[in-house]
C-alpha positions as a Markdown table, in Angstrom:
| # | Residue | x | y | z |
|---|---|---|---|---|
| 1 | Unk | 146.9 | -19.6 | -37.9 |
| 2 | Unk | 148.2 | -18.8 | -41.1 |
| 3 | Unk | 151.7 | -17.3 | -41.9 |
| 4 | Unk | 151.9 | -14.3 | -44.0 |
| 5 | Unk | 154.6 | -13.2 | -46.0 |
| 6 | Unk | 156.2 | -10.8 | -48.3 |
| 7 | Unk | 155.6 | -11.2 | -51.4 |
| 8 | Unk | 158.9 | -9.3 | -53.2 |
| 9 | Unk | 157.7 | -7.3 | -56.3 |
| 10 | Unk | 160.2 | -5.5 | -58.5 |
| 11 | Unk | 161.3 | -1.9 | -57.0 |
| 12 | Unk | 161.0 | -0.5 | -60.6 |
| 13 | Unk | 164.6 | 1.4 | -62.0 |
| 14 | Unk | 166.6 | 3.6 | -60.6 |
| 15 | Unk | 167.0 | 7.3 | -61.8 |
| 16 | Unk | 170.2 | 7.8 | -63.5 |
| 17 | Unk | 173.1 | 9.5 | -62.2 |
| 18 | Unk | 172.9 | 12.3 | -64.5 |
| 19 | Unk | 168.8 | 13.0 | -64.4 |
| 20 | Unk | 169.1 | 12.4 | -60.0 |
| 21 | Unk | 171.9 | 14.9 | -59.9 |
| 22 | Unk | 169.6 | 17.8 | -62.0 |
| 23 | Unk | 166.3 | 16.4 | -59.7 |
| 24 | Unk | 168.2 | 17.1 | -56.8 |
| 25 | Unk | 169.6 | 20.3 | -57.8 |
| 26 | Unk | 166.1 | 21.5 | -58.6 |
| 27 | Unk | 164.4 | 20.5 | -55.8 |
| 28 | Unk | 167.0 | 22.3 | -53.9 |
| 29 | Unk | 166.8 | 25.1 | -55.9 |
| 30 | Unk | 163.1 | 25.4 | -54.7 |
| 31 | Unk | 163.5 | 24.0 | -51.1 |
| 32 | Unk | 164.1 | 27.9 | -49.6 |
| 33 | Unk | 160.9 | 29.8 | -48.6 |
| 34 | Unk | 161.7 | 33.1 | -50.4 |
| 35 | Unk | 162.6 | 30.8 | -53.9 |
| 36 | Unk | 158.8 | 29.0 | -53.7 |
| 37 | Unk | 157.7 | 33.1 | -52.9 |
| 38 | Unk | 159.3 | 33.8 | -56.1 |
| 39 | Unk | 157.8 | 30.9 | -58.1 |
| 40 | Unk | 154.4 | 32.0 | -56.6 |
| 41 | Unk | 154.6 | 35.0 | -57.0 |
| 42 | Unk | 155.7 | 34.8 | -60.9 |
| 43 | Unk | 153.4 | 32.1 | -61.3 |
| 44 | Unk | 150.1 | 34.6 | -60.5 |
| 45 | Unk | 151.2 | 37.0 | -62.5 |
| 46 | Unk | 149.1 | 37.8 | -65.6 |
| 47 | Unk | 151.8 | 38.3 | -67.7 |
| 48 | Unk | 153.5 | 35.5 | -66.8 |
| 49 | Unk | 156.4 | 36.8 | -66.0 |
| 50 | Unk | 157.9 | 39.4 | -63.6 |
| 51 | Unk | 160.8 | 42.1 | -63.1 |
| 52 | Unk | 163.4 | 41.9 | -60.6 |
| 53 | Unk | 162.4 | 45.0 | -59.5 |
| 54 | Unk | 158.8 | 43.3 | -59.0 |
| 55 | Unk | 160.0 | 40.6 | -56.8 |
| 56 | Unk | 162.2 | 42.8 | -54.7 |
| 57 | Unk | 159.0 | 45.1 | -53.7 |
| 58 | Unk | 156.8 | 41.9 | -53.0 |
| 59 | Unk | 159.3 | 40.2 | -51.1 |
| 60 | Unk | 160.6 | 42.7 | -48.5 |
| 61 | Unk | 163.9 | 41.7 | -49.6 |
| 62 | Unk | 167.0 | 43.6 | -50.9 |
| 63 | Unk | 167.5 | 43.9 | -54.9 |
| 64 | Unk | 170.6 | 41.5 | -54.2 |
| 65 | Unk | 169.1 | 38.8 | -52.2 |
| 66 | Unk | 166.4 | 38.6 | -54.7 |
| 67 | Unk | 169.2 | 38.4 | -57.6 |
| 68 | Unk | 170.4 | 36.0 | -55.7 |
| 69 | Unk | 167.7 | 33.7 | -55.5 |
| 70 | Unk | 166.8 | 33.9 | -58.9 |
| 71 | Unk | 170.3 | 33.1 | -60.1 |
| 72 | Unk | 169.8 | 29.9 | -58.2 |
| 73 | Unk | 166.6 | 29.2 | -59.8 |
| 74 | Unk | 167.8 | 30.5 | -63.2 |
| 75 | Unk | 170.6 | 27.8 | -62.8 |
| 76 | Unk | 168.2 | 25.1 | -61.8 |
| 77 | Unk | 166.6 | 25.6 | -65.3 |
| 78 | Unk | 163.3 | 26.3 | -63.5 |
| 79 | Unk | 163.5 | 30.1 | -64.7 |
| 80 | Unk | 164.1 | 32.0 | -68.0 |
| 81 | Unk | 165.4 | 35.0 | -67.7 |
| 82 | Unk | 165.3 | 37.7 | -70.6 |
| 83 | Unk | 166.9 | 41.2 | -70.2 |
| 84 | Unk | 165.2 | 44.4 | -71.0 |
| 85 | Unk | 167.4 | 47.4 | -70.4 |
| 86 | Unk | 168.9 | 47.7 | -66.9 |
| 87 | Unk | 165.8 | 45.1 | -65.7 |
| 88 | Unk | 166.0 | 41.5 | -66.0 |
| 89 | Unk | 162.4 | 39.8 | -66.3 |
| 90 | Unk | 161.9 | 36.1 | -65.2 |
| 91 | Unk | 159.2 | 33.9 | -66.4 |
| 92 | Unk | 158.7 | 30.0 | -65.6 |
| 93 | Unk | 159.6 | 27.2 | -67.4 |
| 94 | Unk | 156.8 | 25.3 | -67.0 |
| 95 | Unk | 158.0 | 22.4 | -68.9 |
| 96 | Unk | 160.8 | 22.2 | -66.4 |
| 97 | Unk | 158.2 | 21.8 | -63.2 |
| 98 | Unk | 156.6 | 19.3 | -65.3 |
| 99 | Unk | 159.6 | 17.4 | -66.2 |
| 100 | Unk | 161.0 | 18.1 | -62.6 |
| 101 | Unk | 157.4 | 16.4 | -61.3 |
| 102 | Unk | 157.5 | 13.1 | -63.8 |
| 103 | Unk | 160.7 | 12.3 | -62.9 |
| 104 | Unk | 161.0 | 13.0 | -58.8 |
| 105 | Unk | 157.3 | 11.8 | -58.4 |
| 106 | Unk | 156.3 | 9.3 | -61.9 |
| 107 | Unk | 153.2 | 7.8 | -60.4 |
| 108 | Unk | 152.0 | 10.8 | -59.4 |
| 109 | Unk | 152.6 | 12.7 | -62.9 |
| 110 | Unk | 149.8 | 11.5 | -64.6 |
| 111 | Unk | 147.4 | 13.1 | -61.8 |
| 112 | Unk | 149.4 | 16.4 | -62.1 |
| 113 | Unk | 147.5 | 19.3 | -63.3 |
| 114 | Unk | 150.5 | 21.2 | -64.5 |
């Protein structure tokens, strides 16, 4: 009968303090149902981007609940936000997903079609 063992390979590095306090803030930022609605729903939109007023019809929700939630996302840096008049428009920032995706997930990042 042979004995098996571990063979101990090296764990890789550690995030950073810095970069695992912004991963975790955006993955929070996007672990709320009506926040991935958002992203979605901005996401399939032709023009890329969408008004608040949008989002608020789509959503069912109140104009301040979905101010709220983009706020968050805004914050995250997972949103840009660009005023027009009385209506703010959000649009993705793709290379923030990305980014968020190499560094939460590396291994997987090269398979990523983002």
């Amino acid at each position: 009968m042979s004995e098996e063992r571990c063979a101990p390979c090296p764990p890789g590095r550690l995030i950073d303090r810095d970069e695992v306090e912004m991963v975790t803030a955006q993955l929070k930022a996007m672990a709320d149902q009506a926040r991935l609605q958002i992203i979605h729903l901005i996401a399939q939109s032709p023009a890329g981007e969408l008004c608040v007023c949008d989002l608020t019809a789509s959503l069912d929700l109140a104009q301040p609940t979905v101010s709220r939630h983009l706020k968050i996302l805004a914050t995250a840096g997972l949103l840009r936000r660009e005023q027009r008049g009385t209506w703010a428009w959000f649009s993705i920032r793709w290379e923030a997903l990305q980014g968020l995706s190499g560094r939460a997930f590396p291994r997987g990042a090269e398979a990523s079609p983002l």
